[in-house]
PDB file of N, CA, C and O in Angstrom:
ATOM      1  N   UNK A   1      52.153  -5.796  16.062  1.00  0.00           N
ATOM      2  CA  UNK A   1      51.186  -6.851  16.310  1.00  0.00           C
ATOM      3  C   UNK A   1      50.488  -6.652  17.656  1.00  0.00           C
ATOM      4  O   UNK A   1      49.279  -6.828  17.802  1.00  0.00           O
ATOM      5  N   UNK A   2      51.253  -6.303  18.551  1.00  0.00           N
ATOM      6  CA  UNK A   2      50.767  -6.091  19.761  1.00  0.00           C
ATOM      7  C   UNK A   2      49.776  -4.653  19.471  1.00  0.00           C
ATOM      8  O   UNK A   2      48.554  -4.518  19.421  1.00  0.00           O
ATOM      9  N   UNK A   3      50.548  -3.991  19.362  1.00  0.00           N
ATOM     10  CA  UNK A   3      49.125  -2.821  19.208  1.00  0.00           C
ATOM     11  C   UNK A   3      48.050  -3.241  18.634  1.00  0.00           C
ATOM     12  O   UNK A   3      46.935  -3.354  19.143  1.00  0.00           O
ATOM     13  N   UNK A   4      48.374  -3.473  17.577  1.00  0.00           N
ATOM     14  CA  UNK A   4      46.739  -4.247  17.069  1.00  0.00           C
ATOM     15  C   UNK A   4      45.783  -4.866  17.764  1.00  0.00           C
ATOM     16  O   UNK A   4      44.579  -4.628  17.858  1.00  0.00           O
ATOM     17  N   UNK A   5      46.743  -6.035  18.439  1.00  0.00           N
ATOM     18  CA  UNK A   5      45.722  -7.069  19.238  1.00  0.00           C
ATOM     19  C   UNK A   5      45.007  -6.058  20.401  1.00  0.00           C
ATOM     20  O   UNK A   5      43.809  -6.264  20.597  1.00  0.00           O
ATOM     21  N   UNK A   6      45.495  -5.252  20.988  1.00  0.00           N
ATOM     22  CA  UNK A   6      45.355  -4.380  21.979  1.00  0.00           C
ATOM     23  C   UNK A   6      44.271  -3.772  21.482  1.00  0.00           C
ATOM     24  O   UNK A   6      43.224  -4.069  22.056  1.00  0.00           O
ATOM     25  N   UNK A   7      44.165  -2.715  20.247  1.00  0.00           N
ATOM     26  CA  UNK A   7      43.203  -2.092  19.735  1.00  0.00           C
ATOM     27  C   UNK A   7      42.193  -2.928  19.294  1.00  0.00           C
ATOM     28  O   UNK A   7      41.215  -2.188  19.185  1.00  0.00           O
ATOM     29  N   UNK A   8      41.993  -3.632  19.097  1.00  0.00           N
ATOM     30  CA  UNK A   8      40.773  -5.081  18.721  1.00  0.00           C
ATOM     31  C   UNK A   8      40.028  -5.338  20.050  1.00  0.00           C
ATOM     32  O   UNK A   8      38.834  -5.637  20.060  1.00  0.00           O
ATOM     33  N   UNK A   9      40.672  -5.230  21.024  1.00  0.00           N
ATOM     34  CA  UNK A   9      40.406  -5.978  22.821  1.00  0.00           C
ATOM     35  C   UNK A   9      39.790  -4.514  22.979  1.00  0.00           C
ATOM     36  O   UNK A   9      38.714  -4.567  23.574  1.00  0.00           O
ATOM     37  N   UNK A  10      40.071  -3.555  22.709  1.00  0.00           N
ATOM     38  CA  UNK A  10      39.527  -2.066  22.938  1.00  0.00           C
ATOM     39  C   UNK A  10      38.000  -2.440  22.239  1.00  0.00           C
ATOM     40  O   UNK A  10      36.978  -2.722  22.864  1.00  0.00           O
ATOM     41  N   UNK A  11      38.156  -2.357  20.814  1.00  0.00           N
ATOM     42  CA  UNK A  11      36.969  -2.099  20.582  1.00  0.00           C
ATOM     43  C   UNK A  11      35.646  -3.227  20.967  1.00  0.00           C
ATOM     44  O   UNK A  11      34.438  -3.097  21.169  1.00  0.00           O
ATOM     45  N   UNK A  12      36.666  -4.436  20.936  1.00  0.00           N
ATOM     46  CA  UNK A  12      35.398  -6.081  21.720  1.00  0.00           C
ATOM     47  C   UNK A  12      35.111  -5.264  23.325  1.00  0.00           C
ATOM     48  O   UNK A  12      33.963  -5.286  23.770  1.00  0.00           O
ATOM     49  N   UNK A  13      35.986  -4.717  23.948  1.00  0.00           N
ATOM     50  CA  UNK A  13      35.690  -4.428  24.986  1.00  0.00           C
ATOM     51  C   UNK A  13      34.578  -3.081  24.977  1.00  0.00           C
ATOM     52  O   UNK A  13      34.125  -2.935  26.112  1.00  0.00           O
ATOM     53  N   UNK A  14      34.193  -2.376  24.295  1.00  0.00           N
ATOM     54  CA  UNK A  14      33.347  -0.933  23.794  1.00  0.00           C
ATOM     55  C   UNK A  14      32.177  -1.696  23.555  1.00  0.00           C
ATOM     56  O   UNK A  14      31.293  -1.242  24.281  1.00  0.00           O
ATOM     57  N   UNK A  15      31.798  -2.558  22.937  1.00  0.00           N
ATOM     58  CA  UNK A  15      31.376  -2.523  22.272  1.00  0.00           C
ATOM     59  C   UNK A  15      30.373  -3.921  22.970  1.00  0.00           C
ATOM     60  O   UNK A  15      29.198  -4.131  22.667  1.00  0.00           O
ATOM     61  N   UNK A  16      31.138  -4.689  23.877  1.00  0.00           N
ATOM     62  CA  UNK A  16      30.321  -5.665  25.377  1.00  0.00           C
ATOM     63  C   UNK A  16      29.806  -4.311  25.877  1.00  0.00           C
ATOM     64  O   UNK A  16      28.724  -3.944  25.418  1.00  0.00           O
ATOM     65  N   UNK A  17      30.459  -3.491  26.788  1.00  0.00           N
ATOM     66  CA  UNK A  17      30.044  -2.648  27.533  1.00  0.00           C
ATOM     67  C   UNK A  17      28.746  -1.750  26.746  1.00  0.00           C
ATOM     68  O   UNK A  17      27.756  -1.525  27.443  1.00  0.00           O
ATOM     69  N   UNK A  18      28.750  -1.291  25.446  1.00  0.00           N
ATOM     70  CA  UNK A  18      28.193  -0.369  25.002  1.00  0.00           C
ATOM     71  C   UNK A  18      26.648  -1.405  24.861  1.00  0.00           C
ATOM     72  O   UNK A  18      25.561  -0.882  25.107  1.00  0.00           O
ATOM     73  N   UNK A  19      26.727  -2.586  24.526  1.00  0.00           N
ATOM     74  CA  UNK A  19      25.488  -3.284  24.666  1.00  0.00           C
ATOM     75  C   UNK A  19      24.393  -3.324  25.222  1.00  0.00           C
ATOM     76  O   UNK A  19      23.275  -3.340  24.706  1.00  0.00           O
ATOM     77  N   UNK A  20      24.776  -3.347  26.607  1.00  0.00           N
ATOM     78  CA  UNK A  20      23.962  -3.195  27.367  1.00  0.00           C
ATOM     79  C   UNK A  20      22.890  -2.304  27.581  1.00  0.00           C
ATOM     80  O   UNK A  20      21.857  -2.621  28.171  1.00  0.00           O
ATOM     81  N   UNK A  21      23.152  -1.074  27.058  1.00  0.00           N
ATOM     82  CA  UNK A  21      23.013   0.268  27.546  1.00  0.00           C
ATOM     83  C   UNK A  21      22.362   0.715  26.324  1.00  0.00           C
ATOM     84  O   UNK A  21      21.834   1.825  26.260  1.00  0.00           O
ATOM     85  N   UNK A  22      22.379  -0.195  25.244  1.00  0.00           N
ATOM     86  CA  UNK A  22      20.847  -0.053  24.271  1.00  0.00           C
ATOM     87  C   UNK A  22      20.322  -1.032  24.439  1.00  0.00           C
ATOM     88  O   UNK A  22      19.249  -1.150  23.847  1.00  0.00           O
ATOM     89  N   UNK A  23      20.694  -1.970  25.132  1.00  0.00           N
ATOM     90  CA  UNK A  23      19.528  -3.225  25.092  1.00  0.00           C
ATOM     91  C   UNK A  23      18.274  -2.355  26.355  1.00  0.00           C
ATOM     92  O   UNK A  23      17.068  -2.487  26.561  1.00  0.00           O
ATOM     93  N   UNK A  24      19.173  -1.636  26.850  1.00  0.00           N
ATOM     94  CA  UNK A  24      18.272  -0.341  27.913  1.00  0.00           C
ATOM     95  C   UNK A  24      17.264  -0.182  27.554  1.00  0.00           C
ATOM     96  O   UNK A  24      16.147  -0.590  27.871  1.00  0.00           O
ATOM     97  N   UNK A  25      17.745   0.592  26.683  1.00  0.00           N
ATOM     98  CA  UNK A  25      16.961   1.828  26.052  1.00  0.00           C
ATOM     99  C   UNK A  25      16.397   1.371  24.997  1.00  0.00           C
ATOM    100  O   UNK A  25      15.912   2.194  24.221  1.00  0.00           O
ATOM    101  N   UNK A  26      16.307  -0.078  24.682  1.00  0.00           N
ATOM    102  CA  UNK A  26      15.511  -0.418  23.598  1.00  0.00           C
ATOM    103  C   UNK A  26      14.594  -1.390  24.534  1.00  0.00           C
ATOM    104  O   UNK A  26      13.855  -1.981  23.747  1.00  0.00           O
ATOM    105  N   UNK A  27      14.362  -1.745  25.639  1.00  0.00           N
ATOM    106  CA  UNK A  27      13.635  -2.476  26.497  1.00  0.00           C
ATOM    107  C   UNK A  27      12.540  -1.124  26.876  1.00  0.00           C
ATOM    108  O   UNK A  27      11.386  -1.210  26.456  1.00  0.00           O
ATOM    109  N   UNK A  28      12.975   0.158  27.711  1.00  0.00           N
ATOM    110  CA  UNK A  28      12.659   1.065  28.108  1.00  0.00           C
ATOM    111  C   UNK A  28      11.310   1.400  26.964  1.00  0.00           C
ATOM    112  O   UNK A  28      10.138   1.441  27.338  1.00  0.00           O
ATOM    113  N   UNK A  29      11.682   1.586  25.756  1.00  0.00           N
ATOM    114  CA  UNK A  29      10.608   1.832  24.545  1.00  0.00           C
ATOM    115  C   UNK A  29      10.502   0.735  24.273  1.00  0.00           C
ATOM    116  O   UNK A  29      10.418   0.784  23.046  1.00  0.00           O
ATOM    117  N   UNK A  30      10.444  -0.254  24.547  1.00  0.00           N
ATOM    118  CA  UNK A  30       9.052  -1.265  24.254  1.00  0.00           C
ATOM    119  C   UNK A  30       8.116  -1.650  25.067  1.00  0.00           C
ATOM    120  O   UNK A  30       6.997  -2.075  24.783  1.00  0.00           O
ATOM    121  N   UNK A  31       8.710  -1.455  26.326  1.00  0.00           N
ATOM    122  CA  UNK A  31       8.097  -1.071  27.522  1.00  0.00           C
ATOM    123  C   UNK A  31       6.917  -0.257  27.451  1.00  0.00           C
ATOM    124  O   UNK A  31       5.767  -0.652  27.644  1.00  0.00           O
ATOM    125  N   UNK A  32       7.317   1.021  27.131  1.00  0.00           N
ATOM    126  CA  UNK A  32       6.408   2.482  27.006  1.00  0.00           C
ATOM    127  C   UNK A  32       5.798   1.882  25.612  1.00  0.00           C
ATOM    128  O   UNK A  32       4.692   1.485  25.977  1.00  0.00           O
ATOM    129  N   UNK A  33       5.862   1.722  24.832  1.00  0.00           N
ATOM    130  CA  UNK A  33       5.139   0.667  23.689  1.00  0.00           C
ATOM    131  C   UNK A  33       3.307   0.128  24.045  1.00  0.00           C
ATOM    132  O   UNK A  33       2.121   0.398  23.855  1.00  0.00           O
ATOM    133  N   UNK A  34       4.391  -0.923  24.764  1.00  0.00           N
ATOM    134  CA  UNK A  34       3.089  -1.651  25.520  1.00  0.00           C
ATOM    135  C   UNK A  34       2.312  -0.894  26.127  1.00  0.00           C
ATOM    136  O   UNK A  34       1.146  -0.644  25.822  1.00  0.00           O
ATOM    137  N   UNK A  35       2.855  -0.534  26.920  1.00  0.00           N
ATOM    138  CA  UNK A  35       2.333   0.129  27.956  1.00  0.00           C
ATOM    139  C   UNK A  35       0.871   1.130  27.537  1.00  0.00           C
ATOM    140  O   UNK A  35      -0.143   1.208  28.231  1.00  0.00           O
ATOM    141  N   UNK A  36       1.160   1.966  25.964  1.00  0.00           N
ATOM    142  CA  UNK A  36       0.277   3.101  25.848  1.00  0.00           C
ATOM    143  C   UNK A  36      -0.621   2.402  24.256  1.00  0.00           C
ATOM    144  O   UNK A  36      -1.781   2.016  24.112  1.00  0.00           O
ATOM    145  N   UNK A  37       0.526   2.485  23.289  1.00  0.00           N
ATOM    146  CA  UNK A  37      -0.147   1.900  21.527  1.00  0.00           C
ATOM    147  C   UNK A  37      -0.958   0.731  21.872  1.00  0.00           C
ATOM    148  O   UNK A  37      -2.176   0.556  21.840  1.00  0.00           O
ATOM    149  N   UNK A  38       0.203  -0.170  22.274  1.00  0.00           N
ATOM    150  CA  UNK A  38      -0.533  -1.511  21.827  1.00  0.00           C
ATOM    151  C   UNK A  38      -1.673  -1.720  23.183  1.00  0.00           C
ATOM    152  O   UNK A  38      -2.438  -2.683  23.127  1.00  0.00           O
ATOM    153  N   UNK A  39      -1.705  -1.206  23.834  1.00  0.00           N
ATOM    154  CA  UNK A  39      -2.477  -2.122  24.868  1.00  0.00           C
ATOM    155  C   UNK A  39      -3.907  -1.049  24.376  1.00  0.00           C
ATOM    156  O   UNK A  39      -4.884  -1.261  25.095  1.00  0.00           O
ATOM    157  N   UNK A  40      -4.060  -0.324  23.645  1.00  0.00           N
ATOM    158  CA  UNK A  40      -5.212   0.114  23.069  1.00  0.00           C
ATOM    159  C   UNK A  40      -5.527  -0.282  21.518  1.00  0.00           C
ATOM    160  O   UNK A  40      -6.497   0.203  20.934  1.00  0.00           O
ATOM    161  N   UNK A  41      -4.782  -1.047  21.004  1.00  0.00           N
ATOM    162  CA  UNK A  41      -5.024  -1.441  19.809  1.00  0.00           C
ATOM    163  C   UNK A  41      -5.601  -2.683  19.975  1.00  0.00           C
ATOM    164  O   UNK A  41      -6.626  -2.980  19.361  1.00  0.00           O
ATOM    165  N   UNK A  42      -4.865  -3.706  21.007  1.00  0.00           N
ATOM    166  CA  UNK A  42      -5.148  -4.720  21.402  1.00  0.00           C
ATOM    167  C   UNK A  42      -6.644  -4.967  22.435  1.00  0.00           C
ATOM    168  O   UNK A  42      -7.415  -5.926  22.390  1.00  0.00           O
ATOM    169  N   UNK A  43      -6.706  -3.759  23.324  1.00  0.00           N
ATOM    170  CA  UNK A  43      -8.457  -3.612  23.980  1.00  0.00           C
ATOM    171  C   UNK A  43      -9.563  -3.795  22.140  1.00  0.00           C
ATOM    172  O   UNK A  43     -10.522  -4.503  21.832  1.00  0.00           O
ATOM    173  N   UNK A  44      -8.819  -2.847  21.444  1.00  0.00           N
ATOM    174  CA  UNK A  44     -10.217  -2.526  20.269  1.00  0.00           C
ATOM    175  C   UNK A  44     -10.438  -3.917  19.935  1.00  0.00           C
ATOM    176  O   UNK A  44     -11.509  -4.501  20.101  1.00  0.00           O
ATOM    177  N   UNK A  45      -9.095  -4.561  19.330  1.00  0.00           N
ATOM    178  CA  UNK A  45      -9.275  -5.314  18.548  1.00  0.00           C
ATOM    179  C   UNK A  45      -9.973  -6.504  19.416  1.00  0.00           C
ATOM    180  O   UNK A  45     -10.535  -7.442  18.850  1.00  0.00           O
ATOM    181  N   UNK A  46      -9.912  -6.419  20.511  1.00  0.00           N
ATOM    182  CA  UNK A  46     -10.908  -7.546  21.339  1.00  0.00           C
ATOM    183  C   UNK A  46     -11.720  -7.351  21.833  1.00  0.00           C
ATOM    184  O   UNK A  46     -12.181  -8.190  22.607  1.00  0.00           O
ATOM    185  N   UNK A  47     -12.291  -6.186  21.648  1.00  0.00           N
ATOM    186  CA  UNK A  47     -13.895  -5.678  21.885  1.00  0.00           C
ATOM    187  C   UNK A  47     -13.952  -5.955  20.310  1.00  0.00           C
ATOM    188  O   UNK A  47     -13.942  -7.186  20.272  1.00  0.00           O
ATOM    189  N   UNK A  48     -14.002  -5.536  19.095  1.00  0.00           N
ATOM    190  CA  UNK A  48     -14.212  -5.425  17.953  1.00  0.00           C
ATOM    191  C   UNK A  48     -14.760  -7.144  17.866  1.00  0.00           C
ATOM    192  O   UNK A  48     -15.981  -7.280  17.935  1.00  0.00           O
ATOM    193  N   UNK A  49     -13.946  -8.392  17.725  1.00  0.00           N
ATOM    194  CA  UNK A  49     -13.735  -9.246  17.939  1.00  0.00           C
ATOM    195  C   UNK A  49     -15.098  -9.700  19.113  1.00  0.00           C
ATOM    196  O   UNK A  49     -16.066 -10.302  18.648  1.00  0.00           O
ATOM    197  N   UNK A  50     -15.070  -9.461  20.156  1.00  0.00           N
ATOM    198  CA  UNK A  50     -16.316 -10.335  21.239  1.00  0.00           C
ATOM    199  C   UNK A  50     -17.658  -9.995  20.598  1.00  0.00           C
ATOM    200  O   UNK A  50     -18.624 -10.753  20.692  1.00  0.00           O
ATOM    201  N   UNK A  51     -17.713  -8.040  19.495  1.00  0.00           N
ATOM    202  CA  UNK A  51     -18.580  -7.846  19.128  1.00  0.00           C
ATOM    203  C   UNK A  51     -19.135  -9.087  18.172  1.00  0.00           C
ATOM    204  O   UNK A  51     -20.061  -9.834  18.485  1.00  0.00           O
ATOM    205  N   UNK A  52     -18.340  -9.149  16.889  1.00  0.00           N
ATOM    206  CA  UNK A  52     -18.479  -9.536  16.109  1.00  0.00           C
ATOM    207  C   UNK A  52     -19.181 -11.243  16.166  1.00  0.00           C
ATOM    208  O   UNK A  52     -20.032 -11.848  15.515  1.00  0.00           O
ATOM    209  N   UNK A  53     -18.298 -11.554  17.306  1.00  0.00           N
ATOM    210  CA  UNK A  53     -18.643 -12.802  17.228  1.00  0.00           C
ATOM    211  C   UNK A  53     -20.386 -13.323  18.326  1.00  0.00           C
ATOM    212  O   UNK A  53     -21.047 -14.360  18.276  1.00  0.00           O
ATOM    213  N   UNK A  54     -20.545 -12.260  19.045  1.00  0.00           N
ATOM    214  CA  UNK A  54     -21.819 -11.773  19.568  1.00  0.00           C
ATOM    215  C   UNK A  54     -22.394 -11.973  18.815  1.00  0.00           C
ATOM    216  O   UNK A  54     -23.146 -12.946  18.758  1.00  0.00           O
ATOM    217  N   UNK A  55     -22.207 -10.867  17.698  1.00  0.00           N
ATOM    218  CA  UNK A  55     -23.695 -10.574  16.816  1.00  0.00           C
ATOM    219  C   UNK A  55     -24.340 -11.965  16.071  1.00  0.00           C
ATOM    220  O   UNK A  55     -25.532 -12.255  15.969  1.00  0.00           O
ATOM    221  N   UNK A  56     -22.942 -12.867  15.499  1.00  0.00           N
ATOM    222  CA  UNK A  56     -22.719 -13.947  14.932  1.00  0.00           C
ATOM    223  C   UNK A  56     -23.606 -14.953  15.933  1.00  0.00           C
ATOM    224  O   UNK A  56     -24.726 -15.404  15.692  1.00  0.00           O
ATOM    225  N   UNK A  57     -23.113 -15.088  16.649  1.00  0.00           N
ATOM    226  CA  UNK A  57     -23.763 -15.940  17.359  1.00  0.00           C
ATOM    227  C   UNK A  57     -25.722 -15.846  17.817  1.00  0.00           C
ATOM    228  O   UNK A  57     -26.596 -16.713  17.812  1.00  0.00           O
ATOM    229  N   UNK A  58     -25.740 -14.353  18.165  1.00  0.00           N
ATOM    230  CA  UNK A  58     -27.261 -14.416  18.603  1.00  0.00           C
ATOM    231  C   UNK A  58     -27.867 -14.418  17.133  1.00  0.00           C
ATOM    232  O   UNK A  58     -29.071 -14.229  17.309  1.00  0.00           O
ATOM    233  N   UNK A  59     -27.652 -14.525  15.913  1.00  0.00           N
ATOM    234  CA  UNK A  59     -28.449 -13.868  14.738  1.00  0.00           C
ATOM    235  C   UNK A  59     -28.529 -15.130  13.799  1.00  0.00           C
ATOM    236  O   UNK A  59     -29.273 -15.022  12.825  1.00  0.00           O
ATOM    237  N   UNK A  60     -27.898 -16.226  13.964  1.00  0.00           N
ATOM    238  CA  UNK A  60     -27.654 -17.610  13.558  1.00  0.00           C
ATOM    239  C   UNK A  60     -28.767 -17.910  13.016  1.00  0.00           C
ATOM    240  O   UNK A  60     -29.149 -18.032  11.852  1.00  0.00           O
ATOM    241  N   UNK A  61     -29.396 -18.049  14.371  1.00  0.00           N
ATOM    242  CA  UNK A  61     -30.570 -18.560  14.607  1.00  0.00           C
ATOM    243  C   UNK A  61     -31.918 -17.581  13.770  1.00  0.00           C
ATOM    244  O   UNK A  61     -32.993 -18.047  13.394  1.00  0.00           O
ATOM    245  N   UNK A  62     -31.676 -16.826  13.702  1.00  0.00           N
ATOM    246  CA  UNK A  62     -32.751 -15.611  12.801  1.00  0.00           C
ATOM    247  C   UNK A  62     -32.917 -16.583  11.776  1.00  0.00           C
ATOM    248  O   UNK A  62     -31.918 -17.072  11.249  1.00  0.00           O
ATOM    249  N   UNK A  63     -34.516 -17.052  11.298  1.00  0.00           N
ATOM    250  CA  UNK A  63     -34.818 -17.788   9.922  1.00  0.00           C
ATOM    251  C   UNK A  63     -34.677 -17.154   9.186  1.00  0.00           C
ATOM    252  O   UNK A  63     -33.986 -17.522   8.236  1.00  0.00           O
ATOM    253  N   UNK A  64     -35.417 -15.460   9.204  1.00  0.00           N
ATOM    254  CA  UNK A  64     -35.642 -14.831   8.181  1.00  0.00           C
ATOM    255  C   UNK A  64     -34.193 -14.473   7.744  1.00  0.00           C
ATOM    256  O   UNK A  64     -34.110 -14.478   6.516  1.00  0.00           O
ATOM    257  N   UNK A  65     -33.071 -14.176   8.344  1.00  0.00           N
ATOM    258  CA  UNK A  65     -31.959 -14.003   7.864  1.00  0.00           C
ATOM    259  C   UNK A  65     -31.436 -14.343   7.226  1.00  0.00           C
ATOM    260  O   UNK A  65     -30.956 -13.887   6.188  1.00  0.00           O
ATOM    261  N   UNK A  66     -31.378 -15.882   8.041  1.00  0.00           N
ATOM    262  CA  UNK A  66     -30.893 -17.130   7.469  1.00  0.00           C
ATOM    263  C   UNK A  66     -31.503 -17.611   5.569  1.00  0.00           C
ATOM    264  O   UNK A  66     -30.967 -18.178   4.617  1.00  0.00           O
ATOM    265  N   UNK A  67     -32.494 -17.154   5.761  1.00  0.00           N
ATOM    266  CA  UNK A  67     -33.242 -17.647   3.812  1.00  0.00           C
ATOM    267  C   UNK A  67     -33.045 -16.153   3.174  1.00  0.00           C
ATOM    268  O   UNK A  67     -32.928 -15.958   1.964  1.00  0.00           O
ATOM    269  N   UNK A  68     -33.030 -15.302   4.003  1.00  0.00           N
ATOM    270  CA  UNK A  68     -32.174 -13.635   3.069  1.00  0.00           C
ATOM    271  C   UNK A  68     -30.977 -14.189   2.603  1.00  0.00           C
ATOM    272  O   UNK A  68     -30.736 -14.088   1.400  1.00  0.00           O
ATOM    273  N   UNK A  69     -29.809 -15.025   3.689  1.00  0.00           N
ATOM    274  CA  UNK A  69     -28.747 -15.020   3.266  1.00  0.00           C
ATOM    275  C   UNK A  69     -28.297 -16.044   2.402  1.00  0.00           C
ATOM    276  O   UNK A  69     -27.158 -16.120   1.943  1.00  0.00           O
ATOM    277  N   UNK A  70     -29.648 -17.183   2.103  1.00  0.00           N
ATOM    278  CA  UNK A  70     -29.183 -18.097   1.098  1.00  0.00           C
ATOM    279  C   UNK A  70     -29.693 -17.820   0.131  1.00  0.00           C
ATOM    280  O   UNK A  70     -29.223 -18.306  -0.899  1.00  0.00           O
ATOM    281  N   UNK A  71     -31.013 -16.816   0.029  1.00  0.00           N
ATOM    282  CA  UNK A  71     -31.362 -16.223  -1.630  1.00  0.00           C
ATOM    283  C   UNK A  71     -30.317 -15.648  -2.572  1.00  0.00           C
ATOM    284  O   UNK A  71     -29.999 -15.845  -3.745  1.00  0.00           O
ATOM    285  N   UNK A  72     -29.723 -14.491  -1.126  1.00  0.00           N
ATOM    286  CA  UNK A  72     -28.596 -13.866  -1.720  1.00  0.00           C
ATOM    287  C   UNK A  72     -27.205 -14.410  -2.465  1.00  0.00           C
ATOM    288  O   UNK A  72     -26.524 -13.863  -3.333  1.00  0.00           O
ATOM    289  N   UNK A  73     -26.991 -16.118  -1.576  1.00  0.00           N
ATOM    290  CA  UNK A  73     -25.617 -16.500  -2.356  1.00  0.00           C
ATOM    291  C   UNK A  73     -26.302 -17.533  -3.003  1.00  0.00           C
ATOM    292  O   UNK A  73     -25.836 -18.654  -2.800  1.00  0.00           O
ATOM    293  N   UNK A  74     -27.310 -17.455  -3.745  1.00  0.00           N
ATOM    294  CA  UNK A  74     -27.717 -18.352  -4.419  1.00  0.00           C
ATOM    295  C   UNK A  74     -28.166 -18.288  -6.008  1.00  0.00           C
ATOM    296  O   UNK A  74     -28.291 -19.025  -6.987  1.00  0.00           O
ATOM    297  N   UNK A  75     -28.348 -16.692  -5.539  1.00  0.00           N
ATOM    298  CA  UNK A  75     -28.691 -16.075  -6.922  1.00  0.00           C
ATOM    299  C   UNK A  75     -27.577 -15.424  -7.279  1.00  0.00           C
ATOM    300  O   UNK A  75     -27.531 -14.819  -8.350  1.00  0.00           O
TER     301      UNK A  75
END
């Protein structure tokens, strides 16, 4: 019984300690993550985005557009 309990306290004890030391190395690459992928996926997608809503905005106002775009969902 005693060995057992002993070998159980071994592996709870491996296995606190061993934690840490991927919570590391899994911080470390999400880190480098950010740092390079996303923070260029995230620039596009918010230039893509200020575009879009630019164009939206100055072209509203276009009449001729505006009666292009209700012929079109009208017919």
């Amino acid at each position: 019984m005693l060995r057992a309990t002993g070998i159980v306290w071994l592996l709870v004890a491996n296995v606190v300690f061993h934690i840490p030391q991927c919570l590391s190395a899994l911080e470390d690459k999400i880190s480098a993550y950010l740092a390079t992928d996303y923070e260029k996926l995230a620039s596009a997608a918010c230039r893509n985005y200020s575009l879009a809503s630019w164009n939206y905005q100055t072209d509203v106002d276009n009449k001729t557009k505006v009666e292009e775009l209700v012929s079109k969902t009208v017919t």
